[in-house]
C-alpha positions in Angstrom: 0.0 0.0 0.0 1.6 3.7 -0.5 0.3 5.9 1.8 -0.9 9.7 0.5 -1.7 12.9 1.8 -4.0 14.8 -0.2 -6.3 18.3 0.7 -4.6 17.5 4.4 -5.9 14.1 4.9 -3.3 11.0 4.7 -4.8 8.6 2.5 -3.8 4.8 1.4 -3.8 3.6 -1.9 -3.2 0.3 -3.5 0.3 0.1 -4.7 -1.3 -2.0 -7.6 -4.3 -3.7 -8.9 -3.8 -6.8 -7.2 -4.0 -4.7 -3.8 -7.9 -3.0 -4.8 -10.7 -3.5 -3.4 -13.5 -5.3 -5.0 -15.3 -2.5 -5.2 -12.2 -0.1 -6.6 -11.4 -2.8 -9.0 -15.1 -2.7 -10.5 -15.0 0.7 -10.8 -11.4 0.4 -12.3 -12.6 -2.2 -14.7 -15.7 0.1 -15.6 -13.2 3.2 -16.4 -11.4 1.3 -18.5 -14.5 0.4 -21.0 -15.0 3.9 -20.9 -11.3 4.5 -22.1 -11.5 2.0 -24.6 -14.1 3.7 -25.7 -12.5 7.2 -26.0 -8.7 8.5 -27.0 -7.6 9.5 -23.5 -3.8 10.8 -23.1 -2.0 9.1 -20.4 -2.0 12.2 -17.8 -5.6 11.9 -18.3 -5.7 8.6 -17.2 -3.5 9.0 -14.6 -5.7 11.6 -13.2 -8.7 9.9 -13.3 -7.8 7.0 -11.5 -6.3 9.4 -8.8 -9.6 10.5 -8.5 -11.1 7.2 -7.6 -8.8 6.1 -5.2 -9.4 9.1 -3.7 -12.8 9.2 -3.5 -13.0 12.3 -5.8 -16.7 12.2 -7.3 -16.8 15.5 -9.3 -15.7 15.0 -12.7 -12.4 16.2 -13.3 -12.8 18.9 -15.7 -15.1 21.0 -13.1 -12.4 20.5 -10.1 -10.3 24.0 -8.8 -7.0 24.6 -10.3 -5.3 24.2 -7.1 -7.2 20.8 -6.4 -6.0 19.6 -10.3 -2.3 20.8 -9.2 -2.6 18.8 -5.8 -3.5 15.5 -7.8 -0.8 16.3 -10.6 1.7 16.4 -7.6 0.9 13.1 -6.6 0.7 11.5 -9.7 3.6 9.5 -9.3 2.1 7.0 -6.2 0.5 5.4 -9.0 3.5 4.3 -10.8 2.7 0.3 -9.9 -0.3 0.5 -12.3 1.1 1.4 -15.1 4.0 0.4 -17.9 5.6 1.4 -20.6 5.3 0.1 -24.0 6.5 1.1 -27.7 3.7 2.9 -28.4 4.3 4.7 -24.8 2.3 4.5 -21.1 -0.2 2.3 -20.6 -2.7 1.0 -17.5 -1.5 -2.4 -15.9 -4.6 -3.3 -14.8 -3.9 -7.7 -14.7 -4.7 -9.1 -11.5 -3.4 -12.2 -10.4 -5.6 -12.1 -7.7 -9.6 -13.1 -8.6 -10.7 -9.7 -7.6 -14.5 -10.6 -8.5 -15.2 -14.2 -7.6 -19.0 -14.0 -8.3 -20.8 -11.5 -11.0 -24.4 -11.4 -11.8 -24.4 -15.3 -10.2 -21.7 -16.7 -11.9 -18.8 -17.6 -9.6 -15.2 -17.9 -10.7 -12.0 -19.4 -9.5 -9.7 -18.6 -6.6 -6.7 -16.6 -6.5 -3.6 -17.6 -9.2 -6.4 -19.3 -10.7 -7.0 -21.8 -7.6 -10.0 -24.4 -8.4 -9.7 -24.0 -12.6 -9.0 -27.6 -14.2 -5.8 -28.8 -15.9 -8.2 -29.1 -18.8 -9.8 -25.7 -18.5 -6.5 -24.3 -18.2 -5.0 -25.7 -21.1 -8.0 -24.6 -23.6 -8.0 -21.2 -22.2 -4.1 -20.7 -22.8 -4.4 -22.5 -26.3 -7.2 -19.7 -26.9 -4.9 -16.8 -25.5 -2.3 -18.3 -27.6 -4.6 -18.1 -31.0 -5.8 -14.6 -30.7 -5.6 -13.3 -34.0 -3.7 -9.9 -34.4 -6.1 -6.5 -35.4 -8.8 -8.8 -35.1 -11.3 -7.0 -32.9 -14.0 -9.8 -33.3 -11.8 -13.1 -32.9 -10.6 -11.2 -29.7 -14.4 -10.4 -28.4 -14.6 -14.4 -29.2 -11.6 -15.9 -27.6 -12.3 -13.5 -24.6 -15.9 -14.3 -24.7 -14.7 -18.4 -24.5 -12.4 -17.9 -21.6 -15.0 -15.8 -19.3 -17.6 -18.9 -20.5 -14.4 -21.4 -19.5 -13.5 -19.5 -16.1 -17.1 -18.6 -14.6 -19.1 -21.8 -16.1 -21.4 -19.2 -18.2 -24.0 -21.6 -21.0 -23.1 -21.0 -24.6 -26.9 -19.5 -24.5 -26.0 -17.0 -21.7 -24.5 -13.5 -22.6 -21.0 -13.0 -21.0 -21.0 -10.1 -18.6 -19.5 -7.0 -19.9 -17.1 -6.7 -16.9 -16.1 -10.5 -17.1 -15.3 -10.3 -20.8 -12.3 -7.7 -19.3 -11.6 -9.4 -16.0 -11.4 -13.0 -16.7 -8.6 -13.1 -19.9 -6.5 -10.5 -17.6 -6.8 -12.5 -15.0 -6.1 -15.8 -17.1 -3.2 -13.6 -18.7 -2.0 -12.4 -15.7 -1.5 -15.7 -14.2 0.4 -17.2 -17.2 2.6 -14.2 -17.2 3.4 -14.9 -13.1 4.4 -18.5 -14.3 6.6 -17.8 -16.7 8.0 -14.7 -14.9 9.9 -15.8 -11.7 9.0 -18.3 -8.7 5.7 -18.0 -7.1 5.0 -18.9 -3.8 3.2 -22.4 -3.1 2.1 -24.1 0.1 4.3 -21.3 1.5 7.4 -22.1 -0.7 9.0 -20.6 -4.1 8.8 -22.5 -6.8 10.4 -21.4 -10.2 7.7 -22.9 -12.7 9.8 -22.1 -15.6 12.2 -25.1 -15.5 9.1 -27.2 -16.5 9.3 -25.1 -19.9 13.1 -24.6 -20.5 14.8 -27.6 -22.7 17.5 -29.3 -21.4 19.5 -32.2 -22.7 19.7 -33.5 -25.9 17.2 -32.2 -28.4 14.2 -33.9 -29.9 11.8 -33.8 -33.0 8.9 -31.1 -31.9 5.9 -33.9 -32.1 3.7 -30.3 -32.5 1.1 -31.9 -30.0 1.7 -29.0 -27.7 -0.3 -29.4 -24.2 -2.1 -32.5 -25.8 1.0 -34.1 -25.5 1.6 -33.5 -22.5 -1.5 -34.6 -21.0 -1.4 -37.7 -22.8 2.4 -38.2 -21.3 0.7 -37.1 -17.9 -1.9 -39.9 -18.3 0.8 -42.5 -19.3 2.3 -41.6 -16.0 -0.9 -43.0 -14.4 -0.8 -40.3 -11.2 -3.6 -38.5 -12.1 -5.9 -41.3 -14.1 -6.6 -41.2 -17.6 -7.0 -38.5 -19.9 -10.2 -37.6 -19.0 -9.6 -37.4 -15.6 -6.1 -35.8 -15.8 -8.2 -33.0 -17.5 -10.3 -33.2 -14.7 -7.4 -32.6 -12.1 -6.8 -29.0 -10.7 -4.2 -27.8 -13.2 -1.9 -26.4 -10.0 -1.5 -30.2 -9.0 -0.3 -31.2 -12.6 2.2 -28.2 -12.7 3.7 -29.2 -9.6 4.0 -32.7 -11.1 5.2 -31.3 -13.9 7.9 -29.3 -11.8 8.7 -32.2 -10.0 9.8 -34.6 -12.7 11.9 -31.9 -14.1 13.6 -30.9 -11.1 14.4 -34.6 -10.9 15.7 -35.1 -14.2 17.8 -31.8 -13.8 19.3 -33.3 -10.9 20.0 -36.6 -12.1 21.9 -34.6 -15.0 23.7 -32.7 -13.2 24.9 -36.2 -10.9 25.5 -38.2 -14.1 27.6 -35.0 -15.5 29.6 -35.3 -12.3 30.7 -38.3 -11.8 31.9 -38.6 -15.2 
């Protein structure tokens, strides 16, 4: 949290999305529907989400000069929600954390994703993976398919506006944390990554991609057969996953040794 003293009261702020509110990230999550739907430059939207961490309800073009300057002062305690890209500054809104479990009755996953399915996981990543570049419809589909995947919403049920944001940057978000560093599990850091990194000699790419693997997962006989490996919550296969690396890595590195 960053801590914030505006018109003489000290206020605290998230540092980042992942530290909102429910409530702050709704309202988040409805601002940025309203910036998609407008050209806004990034002091703009710097300033406007100012405002509602603050608790500013006047819109900002009828605030005082001297209240604008105060807020343009503190700009800068928002720096953990945004980053910079080619095309310059932009909102990181991603949470890793499920900051709306439930909307409009459909209920979603845990935190880092806790409670989705190996097999839920793998189609939603193969769907991330196929978006289709300056496509704005493929996206509203894929998007549409993950919220369906995530929050169990019927193919004849419309996708709430908000979820058709949240759940792919949350989905995203996640993926991102797994191939970005360790994450914490049952109270430990696990670096994730190793499961994707090749080591060893090289072999032919099969080009089954996570089909492959659960069929190698099923072989394995741990979780059951296909069906119910797709059925197994995906954290428990990645930690399998993880572990039969790590061992093979080590048995390497013993073999290498002692020649």
């Amino acid at each position: 949290m960053v801590k914030v003293i505006f018109r003489g009261r000290e206020l605290e702020f998230p540092g980042s999305v992942d530290e909102m509110t429910p409530q702050q990230y709704r309202e988040l999550l409805t601002s940025v529907l309203m910036l998609q739907a407008s050209e806004f430059p990034p002091l703009e939207v710097r300033r406007a989400l100012f405002a509602l961490l603050a608790g500013v309800s006047a819109p900002l073009r009828i605030l005082k000069d001297e209240v604008l300057a105060e807020i343009d002062a503190r700009l800068s305690s928002l720096d953990g929600f945004f980053r910079m890209t080619p095309s310059g500054e932009v909102l990181k809104w991603q949470p890793v954390c499920n900051l709306m479990p439930e909307c409009e009755g459909y209920k979603g996953p845990g935190d880092l994703l806790d409670g989705v399915s190996f097999g839920e996981f793998v189609e939603c990543l193969t769907l991330l993976e196929e978006i289709p570049a300056d496509d704005h419809h493929g996206a509203f589909v894929v998007y549409s398919r993950i919220a369906r995947i995530l929050y169990h919403i019927p193919d004849d049920n419309e996708v709430p506006e908000l979820l058709l944001l949240h759940a792919p940057a949350m989905f995203g978000a996640v993926w991102s944390a797994i191939m970005s560093g360790p994450i914490e599990f049952n109270g430990k850091k696990i670096d994730f990554r190793i499961i994707f990194k090749s080591s060893g000699p090289g072999k032919p790419d099969d080009k089954t991609g996570w089909s492959g693997v659960t069929f190698e997962v099923a072989a394995a006989g741990l979780f059951g057969k296909v069906a119910e490996v797709e059925q197994t919550p995906f954290w428990d296969v990645l930690l399998y996953l993880y572990k039969c690396k790590f061992e093979y890595l080590n048995e390497s590195r013993k073999n290498g040794s002692s020649k």
